[in-house]
Backbone bond lengths (Angstrom), bond angles and torsions (degrees), N, CA, C in turn:
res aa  C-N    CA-C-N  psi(-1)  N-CA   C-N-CA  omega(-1)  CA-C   N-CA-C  phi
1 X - - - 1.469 - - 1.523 110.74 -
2 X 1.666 107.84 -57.55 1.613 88.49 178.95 1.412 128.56 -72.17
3 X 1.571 105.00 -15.39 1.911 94.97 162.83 1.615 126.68 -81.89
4 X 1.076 110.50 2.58 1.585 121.69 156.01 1.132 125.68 -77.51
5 X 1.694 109.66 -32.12 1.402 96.96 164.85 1.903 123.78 -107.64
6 X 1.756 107.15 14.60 0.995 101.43 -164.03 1.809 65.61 -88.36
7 X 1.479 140.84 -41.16 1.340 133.57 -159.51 1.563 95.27 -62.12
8 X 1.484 122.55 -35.62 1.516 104.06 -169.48 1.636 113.57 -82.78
9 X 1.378 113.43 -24.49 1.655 95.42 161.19 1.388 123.11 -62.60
10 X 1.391 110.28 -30.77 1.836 109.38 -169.21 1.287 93.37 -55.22
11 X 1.309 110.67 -59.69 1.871 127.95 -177.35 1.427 107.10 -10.81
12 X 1.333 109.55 -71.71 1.596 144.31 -138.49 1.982 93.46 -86.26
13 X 1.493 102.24 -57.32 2.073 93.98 -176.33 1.888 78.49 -81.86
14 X 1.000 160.09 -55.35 1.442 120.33 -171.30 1.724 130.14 -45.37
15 X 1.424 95.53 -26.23 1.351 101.00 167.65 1.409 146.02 -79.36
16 X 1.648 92.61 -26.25 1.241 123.01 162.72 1.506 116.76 -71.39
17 X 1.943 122.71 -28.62 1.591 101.27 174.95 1.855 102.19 -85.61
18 X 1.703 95.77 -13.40 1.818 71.68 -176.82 1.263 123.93 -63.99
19 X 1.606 110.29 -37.04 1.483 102.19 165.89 0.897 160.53 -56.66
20 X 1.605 116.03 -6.19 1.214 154.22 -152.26 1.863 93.04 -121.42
21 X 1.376 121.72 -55.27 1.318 123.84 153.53 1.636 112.57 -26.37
22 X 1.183 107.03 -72.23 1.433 118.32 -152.02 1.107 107.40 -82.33
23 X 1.779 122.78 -17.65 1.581 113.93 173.44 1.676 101.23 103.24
24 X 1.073 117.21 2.00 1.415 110.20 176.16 1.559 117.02 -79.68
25 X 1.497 99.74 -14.93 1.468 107.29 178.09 1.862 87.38 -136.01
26 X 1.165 112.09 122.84 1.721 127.72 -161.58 1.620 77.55 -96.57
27 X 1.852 97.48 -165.35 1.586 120.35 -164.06 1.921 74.65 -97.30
28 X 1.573 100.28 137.70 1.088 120.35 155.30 1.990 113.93 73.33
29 X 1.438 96.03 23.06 1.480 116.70 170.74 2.042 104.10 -78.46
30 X 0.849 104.07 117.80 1.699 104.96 166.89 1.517 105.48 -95.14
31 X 1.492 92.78 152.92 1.805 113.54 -143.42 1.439 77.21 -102.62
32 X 1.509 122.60 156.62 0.971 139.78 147.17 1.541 128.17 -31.59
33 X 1.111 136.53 148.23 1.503 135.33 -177.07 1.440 101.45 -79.97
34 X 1.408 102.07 169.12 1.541 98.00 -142.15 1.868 100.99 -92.46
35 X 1.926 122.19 -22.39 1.142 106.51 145.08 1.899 139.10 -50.37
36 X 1.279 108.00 -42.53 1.242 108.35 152.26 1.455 126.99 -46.86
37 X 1.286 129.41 -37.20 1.740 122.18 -174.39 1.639 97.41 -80.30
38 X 1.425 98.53 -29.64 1.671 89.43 179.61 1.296 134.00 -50.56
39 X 1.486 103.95 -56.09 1.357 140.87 172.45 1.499 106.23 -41.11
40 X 1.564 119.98 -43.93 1.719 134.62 -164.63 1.408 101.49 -76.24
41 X 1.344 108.82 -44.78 1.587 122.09 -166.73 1.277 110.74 -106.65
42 X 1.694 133.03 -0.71 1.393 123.73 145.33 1.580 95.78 89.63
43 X 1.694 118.13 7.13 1.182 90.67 163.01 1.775 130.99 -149.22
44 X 0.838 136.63 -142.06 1.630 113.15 -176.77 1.180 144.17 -85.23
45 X 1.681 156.90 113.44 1.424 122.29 -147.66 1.189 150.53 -34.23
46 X 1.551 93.87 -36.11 1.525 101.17 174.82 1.318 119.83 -70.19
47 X 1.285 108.94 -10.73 1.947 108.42 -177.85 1.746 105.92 -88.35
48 X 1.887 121.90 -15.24 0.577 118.19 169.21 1.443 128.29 -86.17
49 X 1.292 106.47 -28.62 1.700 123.89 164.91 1.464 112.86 -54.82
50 X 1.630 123.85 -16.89 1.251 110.16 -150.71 1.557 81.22 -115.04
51 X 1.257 126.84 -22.66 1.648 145.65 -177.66 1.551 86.63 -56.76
52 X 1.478 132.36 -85.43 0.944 151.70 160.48 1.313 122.49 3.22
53 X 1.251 112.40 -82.36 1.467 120.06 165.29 1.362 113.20 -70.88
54 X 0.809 130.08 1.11 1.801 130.54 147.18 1.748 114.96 -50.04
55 X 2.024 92.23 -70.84 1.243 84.80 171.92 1.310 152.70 -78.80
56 X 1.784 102.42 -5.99 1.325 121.67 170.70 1.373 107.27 -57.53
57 X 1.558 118.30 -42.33 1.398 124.83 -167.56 1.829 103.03 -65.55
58 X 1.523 112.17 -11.31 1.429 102.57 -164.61 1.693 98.47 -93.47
59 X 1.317 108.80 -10.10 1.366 122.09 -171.79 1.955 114.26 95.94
60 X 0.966 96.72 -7.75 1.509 102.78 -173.52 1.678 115.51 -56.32
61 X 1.139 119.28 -14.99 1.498 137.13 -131.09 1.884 101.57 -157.70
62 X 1.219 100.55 138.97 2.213 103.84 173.50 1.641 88.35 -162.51
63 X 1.671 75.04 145.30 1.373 87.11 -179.55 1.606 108.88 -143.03
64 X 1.628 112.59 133.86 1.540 121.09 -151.85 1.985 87.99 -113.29
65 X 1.314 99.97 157.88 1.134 110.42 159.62 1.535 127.11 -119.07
66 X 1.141 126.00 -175.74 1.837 137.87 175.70 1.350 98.69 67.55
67 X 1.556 136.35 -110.48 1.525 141.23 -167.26 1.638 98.87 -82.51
68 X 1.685 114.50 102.44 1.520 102.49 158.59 1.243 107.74 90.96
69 X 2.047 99.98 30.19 1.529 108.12 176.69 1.586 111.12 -81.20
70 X 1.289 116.59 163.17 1.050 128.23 166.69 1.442 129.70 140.20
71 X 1.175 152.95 -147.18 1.493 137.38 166.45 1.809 106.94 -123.39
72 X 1.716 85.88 123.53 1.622 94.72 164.28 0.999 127.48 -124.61
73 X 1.663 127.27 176.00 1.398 115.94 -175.13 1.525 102.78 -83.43
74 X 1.057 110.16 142.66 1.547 133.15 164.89 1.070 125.79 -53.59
75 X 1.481 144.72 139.90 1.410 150.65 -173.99 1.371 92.26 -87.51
76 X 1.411 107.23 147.60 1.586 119.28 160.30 1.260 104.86 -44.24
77 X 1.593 142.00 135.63 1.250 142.40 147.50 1.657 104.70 -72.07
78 X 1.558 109.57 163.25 1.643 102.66 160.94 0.957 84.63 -114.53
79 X 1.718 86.80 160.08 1.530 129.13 -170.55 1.714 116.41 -113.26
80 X 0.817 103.97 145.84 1.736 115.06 -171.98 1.481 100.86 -133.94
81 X 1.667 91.25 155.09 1.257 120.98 -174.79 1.868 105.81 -81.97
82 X 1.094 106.20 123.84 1.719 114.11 166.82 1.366 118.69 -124.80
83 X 1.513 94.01 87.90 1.812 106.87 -172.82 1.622 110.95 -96.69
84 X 1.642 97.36 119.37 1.275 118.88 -178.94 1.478 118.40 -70.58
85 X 1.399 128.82 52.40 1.567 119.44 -163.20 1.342 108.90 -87.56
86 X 1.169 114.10 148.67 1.386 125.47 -177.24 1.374 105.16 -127.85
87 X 2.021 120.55 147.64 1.100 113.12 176.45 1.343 132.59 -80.48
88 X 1.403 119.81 -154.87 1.806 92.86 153.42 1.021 136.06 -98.42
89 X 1.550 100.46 1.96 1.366 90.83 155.84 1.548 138.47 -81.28
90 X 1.587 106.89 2.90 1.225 107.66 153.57 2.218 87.69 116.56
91 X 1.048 111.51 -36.73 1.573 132.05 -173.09 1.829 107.22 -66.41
92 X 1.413 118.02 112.75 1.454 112.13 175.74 1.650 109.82 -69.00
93 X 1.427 89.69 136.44 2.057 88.86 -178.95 1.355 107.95 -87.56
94 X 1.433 122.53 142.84 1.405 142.64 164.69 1.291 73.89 122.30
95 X 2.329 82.46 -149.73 1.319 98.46 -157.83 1.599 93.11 -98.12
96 X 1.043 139.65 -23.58 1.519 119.80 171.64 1.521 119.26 -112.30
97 X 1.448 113.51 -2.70 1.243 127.59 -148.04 1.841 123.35 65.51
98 X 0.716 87.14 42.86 1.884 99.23 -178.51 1.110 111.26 -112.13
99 X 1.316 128.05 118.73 1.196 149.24 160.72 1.226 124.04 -116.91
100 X 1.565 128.86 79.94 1.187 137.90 -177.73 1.753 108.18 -70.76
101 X 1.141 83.40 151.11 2.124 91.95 -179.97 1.459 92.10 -131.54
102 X 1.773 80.68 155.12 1.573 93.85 170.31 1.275 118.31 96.33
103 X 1.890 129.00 -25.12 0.996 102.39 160.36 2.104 94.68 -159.82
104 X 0.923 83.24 161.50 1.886 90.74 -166.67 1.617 105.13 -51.48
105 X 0.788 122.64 167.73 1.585 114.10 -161.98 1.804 109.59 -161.88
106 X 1.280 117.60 133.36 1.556 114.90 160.09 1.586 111.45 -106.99
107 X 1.493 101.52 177.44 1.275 132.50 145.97 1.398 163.59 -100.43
108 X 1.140 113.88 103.18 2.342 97.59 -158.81 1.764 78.56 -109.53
109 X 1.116 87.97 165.79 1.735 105.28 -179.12 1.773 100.27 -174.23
110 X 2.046 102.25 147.41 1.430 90.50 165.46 1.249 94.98 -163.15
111 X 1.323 123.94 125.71 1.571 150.74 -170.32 1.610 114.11 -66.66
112 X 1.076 143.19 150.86 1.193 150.91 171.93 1.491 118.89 -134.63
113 X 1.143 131.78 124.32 1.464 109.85 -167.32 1.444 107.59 -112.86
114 X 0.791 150.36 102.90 1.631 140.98 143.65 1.745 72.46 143.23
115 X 0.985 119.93 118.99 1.709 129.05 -173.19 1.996 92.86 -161.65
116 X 1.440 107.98 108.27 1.546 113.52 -179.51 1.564 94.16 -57.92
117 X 1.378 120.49 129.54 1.828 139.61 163.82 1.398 88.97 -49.99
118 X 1.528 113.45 128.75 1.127 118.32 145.15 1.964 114.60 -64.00
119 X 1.197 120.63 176.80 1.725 132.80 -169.50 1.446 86.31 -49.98
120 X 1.905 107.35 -74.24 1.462 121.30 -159.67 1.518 121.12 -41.98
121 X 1.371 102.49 -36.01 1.450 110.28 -169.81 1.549 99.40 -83.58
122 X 1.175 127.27 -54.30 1.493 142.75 -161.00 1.996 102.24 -59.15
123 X 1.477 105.96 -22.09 0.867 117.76 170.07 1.728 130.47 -75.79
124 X 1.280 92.00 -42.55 1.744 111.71 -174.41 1.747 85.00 -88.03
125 X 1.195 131.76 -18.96 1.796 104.80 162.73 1.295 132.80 -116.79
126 X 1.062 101.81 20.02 1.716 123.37 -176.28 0.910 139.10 94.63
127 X 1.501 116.81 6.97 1.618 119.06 -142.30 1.461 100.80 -147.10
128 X 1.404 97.56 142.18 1.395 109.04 175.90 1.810 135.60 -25.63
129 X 1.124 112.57 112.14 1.913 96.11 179.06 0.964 120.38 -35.60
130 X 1.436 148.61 126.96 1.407 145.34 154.31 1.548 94.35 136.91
131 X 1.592 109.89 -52.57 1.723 109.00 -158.75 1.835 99.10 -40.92
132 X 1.089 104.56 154.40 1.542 139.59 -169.74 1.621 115.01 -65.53
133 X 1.300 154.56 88.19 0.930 151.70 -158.84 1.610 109.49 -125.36
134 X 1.330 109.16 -174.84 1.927 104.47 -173.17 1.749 89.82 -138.93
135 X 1.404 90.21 110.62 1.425 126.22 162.39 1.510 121.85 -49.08
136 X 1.167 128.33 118.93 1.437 117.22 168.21 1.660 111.03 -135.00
137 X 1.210 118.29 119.51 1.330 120.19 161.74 1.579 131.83 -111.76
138 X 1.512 107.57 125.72 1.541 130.95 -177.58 1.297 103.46 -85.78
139 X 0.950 107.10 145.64 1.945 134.69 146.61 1.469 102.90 -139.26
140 X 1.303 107.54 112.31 1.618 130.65 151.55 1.440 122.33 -59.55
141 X 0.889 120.48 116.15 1.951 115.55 179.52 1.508 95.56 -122.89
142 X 1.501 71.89 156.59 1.686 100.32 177.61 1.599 102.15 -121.19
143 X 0.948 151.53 162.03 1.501 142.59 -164.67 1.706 108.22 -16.33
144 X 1.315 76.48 84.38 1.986 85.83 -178.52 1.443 125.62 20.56
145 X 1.557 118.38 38.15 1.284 133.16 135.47 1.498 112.74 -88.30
146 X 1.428 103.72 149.28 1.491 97.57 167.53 1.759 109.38 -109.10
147 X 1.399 92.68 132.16 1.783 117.62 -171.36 1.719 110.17 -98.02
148 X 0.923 128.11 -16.65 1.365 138.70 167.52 1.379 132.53 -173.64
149 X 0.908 121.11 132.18 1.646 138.27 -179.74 1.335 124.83 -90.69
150 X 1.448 124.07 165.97 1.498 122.14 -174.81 1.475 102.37 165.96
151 X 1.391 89.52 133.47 1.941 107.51 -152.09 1.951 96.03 -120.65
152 X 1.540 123.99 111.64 1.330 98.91 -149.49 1.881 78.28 -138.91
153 X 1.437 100.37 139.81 1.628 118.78 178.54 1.349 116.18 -107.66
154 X 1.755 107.13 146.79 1.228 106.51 166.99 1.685 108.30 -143.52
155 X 0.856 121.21 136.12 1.780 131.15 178.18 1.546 107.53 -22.30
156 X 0.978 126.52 135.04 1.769 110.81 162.05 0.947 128.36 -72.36
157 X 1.427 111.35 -23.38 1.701 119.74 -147.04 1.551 99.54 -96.96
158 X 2.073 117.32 -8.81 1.259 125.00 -171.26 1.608 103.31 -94.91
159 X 1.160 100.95 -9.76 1.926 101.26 178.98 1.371 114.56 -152.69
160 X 1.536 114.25 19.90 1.947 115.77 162.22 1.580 105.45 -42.02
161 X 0.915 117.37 152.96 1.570 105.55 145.01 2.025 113.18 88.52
162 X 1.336 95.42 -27.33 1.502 109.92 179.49 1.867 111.88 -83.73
163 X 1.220 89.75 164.43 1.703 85.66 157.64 1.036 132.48 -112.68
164 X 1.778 113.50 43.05 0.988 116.40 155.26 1.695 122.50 -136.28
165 X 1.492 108.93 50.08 0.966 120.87 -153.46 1.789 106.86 -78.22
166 X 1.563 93.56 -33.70 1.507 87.98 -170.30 2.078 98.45 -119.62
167 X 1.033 87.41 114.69 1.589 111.40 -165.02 1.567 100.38 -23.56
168 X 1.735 113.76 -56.30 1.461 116.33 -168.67 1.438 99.44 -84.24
169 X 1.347 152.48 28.51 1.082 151.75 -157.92 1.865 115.87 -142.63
170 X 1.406 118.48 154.63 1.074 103.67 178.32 1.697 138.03 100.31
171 X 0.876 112.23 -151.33 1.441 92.15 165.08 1.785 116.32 -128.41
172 X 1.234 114.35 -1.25 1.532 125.23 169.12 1.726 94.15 -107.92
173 X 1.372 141.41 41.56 1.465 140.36 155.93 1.150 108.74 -55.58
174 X 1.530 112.12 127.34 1.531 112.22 175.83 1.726 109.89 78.27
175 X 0.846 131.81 -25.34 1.704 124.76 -173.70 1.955 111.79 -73.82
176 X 1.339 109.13 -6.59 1.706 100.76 154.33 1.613 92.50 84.00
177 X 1.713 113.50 132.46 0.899 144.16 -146.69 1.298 118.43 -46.24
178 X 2.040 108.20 -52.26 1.384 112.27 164.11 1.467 139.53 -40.10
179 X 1.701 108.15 -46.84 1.228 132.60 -176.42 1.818 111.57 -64.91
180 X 1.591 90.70 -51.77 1.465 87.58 179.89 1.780 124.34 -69.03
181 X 1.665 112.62 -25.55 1.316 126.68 154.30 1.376 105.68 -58.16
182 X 1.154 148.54 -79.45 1.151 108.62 -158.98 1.743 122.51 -83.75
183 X 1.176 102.53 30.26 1.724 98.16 155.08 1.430 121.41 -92.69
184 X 1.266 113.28 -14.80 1.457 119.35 148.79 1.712 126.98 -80.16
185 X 1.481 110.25 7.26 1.765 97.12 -179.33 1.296 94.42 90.68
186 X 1.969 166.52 31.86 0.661 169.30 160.07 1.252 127.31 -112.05
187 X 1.729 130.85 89.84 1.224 116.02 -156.17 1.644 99.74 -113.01
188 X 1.675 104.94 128.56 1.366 105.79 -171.51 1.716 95.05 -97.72
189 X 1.719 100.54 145.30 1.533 107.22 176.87 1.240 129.71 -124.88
190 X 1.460 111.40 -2.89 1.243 137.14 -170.68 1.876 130.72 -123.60
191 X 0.563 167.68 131.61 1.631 148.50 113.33 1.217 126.23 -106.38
192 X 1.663 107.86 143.67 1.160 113.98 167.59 1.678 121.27 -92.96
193 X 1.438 112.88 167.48 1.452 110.21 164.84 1.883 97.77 -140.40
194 X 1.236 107.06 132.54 1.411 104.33 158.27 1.633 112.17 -125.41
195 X 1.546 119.45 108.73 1.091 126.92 178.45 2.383 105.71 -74.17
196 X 1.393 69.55 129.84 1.899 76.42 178.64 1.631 91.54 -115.62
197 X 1.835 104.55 170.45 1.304 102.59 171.17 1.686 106.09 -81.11
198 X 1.320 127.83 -154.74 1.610 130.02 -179.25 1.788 110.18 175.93
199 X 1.318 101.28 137.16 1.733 91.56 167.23 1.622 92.10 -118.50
200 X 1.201 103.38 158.20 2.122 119.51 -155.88 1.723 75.54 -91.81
201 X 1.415 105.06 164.39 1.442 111.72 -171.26 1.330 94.22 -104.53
202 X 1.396 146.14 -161.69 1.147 171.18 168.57 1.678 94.36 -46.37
203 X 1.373 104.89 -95.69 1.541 150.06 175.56 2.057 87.78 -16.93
204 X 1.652 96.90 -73.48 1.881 97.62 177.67 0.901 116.50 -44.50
205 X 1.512 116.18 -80.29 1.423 125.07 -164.72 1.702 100.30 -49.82
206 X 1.238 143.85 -42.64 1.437 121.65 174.10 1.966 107.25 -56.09
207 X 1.103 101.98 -65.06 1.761 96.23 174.03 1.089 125.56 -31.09
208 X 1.434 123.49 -30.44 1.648 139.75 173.32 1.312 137.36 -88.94
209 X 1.566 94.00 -12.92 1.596 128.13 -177.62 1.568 100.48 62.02
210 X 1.242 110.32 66.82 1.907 89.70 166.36 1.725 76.16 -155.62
211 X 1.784 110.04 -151.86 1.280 105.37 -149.44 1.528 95.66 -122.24
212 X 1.226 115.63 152.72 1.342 116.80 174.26 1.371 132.38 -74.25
213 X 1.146 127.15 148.94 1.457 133.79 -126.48 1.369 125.83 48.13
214 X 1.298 116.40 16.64 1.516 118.23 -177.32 1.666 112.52 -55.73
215 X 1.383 141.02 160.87 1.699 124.68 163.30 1.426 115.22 -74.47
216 X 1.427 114.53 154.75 1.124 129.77 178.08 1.311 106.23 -150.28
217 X 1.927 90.06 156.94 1.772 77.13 176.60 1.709 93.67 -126.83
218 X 1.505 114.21 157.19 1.058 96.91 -164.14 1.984 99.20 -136.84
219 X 1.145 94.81 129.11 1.479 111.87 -155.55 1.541 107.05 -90.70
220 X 1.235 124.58 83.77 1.774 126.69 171.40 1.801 116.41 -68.62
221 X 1.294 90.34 93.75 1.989 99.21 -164.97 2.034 98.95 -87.73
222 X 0.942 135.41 152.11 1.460 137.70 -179.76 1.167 101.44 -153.75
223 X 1.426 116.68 147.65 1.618 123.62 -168.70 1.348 85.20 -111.95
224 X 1.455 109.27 165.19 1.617 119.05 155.60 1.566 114.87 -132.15
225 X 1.660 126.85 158.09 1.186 118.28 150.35 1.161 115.43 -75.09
226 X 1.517 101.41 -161.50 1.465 112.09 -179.00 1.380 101.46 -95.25
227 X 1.169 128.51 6.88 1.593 121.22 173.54 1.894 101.06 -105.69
228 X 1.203 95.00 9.51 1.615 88.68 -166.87 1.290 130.98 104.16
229 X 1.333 127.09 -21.20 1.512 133.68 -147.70 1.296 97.53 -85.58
230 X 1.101 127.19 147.37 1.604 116.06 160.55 1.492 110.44 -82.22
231 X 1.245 97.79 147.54 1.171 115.49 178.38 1.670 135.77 -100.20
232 X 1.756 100.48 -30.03 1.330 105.97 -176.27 1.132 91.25 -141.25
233 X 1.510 126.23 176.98 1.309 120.72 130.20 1.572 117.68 -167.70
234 X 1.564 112.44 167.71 1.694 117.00 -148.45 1.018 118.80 -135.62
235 X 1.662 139.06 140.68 1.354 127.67 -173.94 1.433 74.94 -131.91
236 X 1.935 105.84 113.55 1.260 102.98 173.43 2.200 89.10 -111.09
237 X 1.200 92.24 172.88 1.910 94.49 -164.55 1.591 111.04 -146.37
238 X 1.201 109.47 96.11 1.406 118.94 -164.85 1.505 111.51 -115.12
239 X 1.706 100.73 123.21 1.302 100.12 -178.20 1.787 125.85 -69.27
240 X 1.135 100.90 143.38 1.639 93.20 -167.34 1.009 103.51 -68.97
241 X 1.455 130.49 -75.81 1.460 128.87 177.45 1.829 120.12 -12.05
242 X 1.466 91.19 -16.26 2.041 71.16 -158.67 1.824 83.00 -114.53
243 X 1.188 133.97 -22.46 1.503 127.15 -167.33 1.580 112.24 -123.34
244 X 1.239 88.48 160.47 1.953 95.12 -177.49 1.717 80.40 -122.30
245 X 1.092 103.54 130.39 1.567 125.36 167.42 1.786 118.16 -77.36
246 X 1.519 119.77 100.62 1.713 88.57 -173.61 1.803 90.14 -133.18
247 X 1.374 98.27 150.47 1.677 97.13 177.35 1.633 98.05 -124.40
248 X 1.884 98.47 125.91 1.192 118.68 133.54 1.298 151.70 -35.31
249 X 0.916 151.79 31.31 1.697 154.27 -166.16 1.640 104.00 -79.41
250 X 1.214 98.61 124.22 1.334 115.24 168.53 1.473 106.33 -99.07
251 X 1.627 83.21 136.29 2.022 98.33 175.12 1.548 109.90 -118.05
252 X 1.739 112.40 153.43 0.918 111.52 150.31 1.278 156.54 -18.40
253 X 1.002 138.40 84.51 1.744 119.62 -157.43 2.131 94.58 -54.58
254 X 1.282 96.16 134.67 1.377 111.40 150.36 1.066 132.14 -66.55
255 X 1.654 137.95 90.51 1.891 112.82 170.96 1.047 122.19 -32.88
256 X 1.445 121.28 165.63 1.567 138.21 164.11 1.059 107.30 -87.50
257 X 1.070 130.41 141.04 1.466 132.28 158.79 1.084 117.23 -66.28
């Protein structure tokens, strides 16, 4: 029974992006009520509700409530370029390394200092769960919406006392992780990024304006010194629908023989 109906939802949102493909259902067509799709597709509401929120989750699909509720097809969003370049020294420039294209863009950010490491994080910088670190949270905007976020840690105990303790603060504010490390004697030589997939929670996807469970991909960036240590680290969270992810790496030129 339940693989009959996990086969009759697949059925039902496959049918629903072809139409939407093919133009039979245009940008801003509202879908039938959800006894009606049943009735079409022969099978029970809930397999159509679950069809539904399938494809809402793909972004294809929004659905409004009170005046002119119901689910419609979605307009193409545009998409922008989010090029990951790195220098040679290996260190992303600015404050996250983000360089969005395509359309003019701000920044809000706001620091927290002495914030107990959750496990995950305390992990990706070496250091005990709980110890005390300085919080920073981004929202990126694009005409004063915000288009992506990224929540990025650093130890306390590696920059108390400095003036550059709180990333947006100071007199290196905004100049991006490397720069402000080495005004303390800290030379970073490395970063990593490991992009995972992600669905935006409730809470995001409203901050982002799109729909919850939408995909995301979500980019865990970590600095290193030159002894190895980590130094920072970032859960930046980019909605798929709206960005193409591309990385820059510069190589060596090779001689000719």
């Amino acid at each position: 029974m339940a693989d009959r109906q996990e086969a009759g939802y697949l059925r039902v949102a496959q049918a629903i992006r072809e139409r939407i493909a093919d133009g039979t259902w245009p940008s801003g067509h509202k879908l039938p009520n959800r006894p009606g799709l049943a009735a079409e597709f022969g099978v029970g509401e809930n397999t159509v509700r679950q069809a539904v929120e399938t494809v809402l989750a793909e972004g294809l699909l929004e659905s409004f409530r009170g005046r002119g509720r119901g689910t419609y097809v979605r307009a193409p969003r545009e998409r922008h370029l989010l090029p990951r370049t790195l220098t040679a020294g290996g260190a992303a420039p600015g404050r996250l390394g983000l360089t969005p294209a395509g359309s003019p863009t701000g920044l809000e950010s706001e620091s927290t200092a002495k914030v107990a490491a959750p496990a995950a994080i305390a992990a990706r910088l070496g250091i005990e769960a709980g110890e005390l670190c300085v919080r920073t949270e981004y929202e990126v905007l694009a005409e004063r919406r915000c288009v992506l976020t990224a929540t990025s840690w650093e130890p306390y105990a590696l920059t108390a006392g400095t003036p550059v303790v709180l990333p947006e603060g100071g007199p290196l504010a905004g100049r991006g992780v490397a720069e402000r490390m080495a005004q303390i004697g800290i030379t970073v030589t490395r970063v990593t990024e490991v992009p995972r997939p992600a669905q935006l929670s409730r809470e995001t996807a409203q901050l982002l304006g799109t729909t919850a469970g939408a995909q995301g991909v979500l980019i865990e960036r970590t600095h290193y010194d030159s002894g190895g240590r980590p130094v920072e680290t970032a859960d930046i969270l980019v909605p798929a629908e709206r960005w193409d992810i591309t990385y820059d790496i510069p190589l060596e030129p090779v001689p000719r023989p």
